[in-house]
C-alpha positions in Angstrom: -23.3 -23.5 12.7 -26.5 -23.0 14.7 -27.2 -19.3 14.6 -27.9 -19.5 18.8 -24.6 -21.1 19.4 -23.0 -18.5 16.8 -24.6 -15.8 18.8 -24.3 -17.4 22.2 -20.4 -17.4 21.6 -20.3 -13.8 19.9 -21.9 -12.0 23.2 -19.9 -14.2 25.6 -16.1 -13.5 24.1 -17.0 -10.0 23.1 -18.4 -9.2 26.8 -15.1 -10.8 27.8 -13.0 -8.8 25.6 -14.5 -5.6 26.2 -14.2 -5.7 29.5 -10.1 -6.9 29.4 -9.8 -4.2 26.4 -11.5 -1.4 28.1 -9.0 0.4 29.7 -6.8 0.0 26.5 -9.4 1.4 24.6 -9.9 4.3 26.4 -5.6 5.0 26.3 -6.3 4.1 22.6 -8.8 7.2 22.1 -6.6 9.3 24.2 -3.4 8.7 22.1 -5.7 9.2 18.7 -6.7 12.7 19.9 -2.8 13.6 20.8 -1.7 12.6 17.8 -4.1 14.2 15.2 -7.2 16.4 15.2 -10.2 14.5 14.2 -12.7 12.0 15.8 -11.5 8.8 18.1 -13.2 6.8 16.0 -13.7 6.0 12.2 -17.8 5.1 11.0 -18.5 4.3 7.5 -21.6 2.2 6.6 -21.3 -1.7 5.3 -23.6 -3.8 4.1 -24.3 -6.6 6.2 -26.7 -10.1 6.6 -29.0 -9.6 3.9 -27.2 -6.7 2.3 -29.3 -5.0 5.3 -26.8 -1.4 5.8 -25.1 -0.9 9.4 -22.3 1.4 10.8 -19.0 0.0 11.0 -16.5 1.2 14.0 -13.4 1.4 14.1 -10.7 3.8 15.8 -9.5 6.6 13.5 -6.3 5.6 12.0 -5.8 8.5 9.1 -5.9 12.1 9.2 -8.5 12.6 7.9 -10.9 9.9 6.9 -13.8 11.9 5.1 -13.1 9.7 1.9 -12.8 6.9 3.3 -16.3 7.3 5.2 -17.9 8.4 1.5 -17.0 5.0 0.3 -14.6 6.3 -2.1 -11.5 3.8 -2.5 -8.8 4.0 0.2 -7.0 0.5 0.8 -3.3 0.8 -0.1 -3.7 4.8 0.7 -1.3 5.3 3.4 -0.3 8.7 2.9 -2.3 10.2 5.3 -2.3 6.9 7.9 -1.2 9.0 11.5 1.8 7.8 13.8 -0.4 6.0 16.0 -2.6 5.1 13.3 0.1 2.7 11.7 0.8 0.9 15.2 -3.1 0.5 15.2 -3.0 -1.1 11.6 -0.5 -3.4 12.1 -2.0 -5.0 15.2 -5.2 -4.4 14.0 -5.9 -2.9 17.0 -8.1 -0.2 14.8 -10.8 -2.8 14.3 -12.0 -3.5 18.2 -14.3 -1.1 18.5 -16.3 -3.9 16.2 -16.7 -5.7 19.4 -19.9 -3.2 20.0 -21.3 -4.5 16.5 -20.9 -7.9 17.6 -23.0 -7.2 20.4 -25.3 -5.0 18.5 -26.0 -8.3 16.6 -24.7 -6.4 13.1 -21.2 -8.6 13.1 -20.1 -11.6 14.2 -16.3 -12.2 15.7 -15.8 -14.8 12.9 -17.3 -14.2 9.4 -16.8 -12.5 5.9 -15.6 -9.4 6.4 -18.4 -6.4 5.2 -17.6 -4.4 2.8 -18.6 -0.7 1.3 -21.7 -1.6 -1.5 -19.1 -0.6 -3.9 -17.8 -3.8 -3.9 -21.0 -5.7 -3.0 -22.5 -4.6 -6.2 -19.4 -6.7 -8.1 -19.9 -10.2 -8.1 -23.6 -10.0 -6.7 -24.6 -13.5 -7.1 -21.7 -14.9 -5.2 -22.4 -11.7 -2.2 -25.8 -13.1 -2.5 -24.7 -16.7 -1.5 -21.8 -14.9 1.3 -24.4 -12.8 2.7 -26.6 -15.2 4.0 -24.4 -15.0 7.3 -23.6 -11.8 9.5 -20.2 -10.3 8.6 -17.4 -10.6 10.6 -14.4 -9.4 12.5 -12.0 -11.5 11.0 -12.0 -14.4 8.7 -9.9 -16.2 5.8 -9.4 -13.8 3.7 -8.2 -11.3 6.3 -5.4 -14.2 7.6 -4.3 -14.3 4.1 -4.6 -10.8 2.9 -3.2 -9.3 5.8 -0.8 -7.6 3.9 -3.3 -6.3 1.7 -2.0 -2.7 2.3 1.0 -3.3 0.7 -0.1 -5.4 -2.0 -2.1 -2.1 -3.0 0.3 0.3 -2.5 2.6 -1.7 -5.0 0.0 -1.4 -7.9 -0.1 0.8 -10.4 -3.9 0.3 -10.6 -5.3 0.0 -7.3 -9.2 -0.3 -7.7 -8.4 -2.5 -10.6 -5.9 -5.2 -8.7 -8.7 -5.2 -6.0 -11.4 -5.9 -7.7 -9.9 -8.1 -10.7 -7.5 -10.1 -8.4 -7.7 -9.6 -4.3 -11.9 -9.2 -4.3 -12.9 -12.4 -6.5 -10.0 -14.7 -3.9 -11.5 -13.1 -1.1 -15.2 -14.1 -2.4 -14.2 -17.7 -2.7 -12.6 -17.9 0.5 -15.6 -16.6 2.5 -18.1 -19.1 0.3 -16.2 -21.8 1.5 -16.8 -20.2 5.4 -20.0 -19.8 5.0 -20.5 -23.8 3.8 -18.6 -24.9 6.4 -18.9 -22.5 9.4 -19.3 -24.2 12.6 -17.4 -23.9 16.2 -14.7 -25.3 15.5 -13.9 -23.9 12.2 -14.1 -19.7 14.1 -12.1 -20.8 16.5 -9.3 -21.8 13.9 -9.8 -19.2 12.7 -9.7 -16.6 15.9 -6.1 -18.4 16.9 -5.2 -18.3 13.7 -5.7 -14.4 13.4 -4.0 -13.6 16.8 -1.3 -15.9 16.0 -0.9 -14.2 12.4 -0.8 -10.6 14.4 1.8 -11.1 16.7 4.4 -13.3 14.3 
């Protein structure tokens, strides 16, 4: 896809959606701080375009999120996930505050979704290839591994079934966005996302 189009359309919907989500958003931060002590929002640094480092956003959703922000592993951890926080998660309402990346220029609404460098330092050459585009909000992988959670939580060996089995699927799906990205294709893929969150 041409990058200006990409970015055109990125700053456009995310200026529209920001400004329909805005007054959710702040009830959002409101209900986080009732319901746990803590900060409304969860920051944790991913590597993006380039493997160039940015901070993520995303509304607090756990108790307390101090591993999570280390980098240490977390998916399929939902011990400490708050009352609201699991409402968040299964709407993936937790991840609009990436609407300000987008119009930071760090993300992209459609794209592979960034990850810790954990996980960017397995598999290198193909992040190499994937990287070559801004991450995203949603994507592929995140339609089909929306119940990634529970996948995890089901394992006996967590950081294992990620990397060996969910990571490399994941990988593959996002080379295939990134050689055939274009308008068309995030759109599919933005339907396709809010059609997968409210079946």
């Amino acid at each position: 896809m041409n990058v200006i189009v990409k970015r055109f359309f990125d700053i456009i919907f995310s200026l529209i959606a920001l400004c329909v989500l805005l007054i959710p958003m702040f009830i959002i931060g409101i209900l986080i701080k009732l319901d746990s002590k803590g900060s409304v929002f969860f920051v944790q640094d991913r590597i993006g375009r380039n493997f160039k480092k940015f901070k993520l956003y995303k509304f607090r959703t756990m108790v307390d999120s101090q591993k999570a922000s280390s980098g240490l592993f977390e998916p399929g951890n939902t011990k400490r996930v708050t009352r609201i926080g699991k409402f968040l998660r299964k709407y993936k309402l937790d991840e609009l505050p990436q609407l300000f990346n987008v119009l930071k220029g760090e993300m992209s609404l459609v794209g592979p979704r960034p990850e810790v460098e954990k996980w960017t330092n397995a598999y290198p050459d193909l992040w190499k290839k994937i990287l070559q585009v801004k991450p995203g909000i949603t994507d592929y992988a995140s339609i089909k591994f929306r119940n990634e959670e529970e996948i995890l939580k089901n394992s006996k060996e967590r950081e294992k079934t990620y990397k060996d089995e969910i990571l490399p699927e994941k990988l593959q799906l996002n080379l295939a966005y990134v050689n055939e990205g274009n308008v068309v294709t995030d759109i599919k893929i933005l339907l396709l996302t809010i059609f997968k969150i409210f079946k």
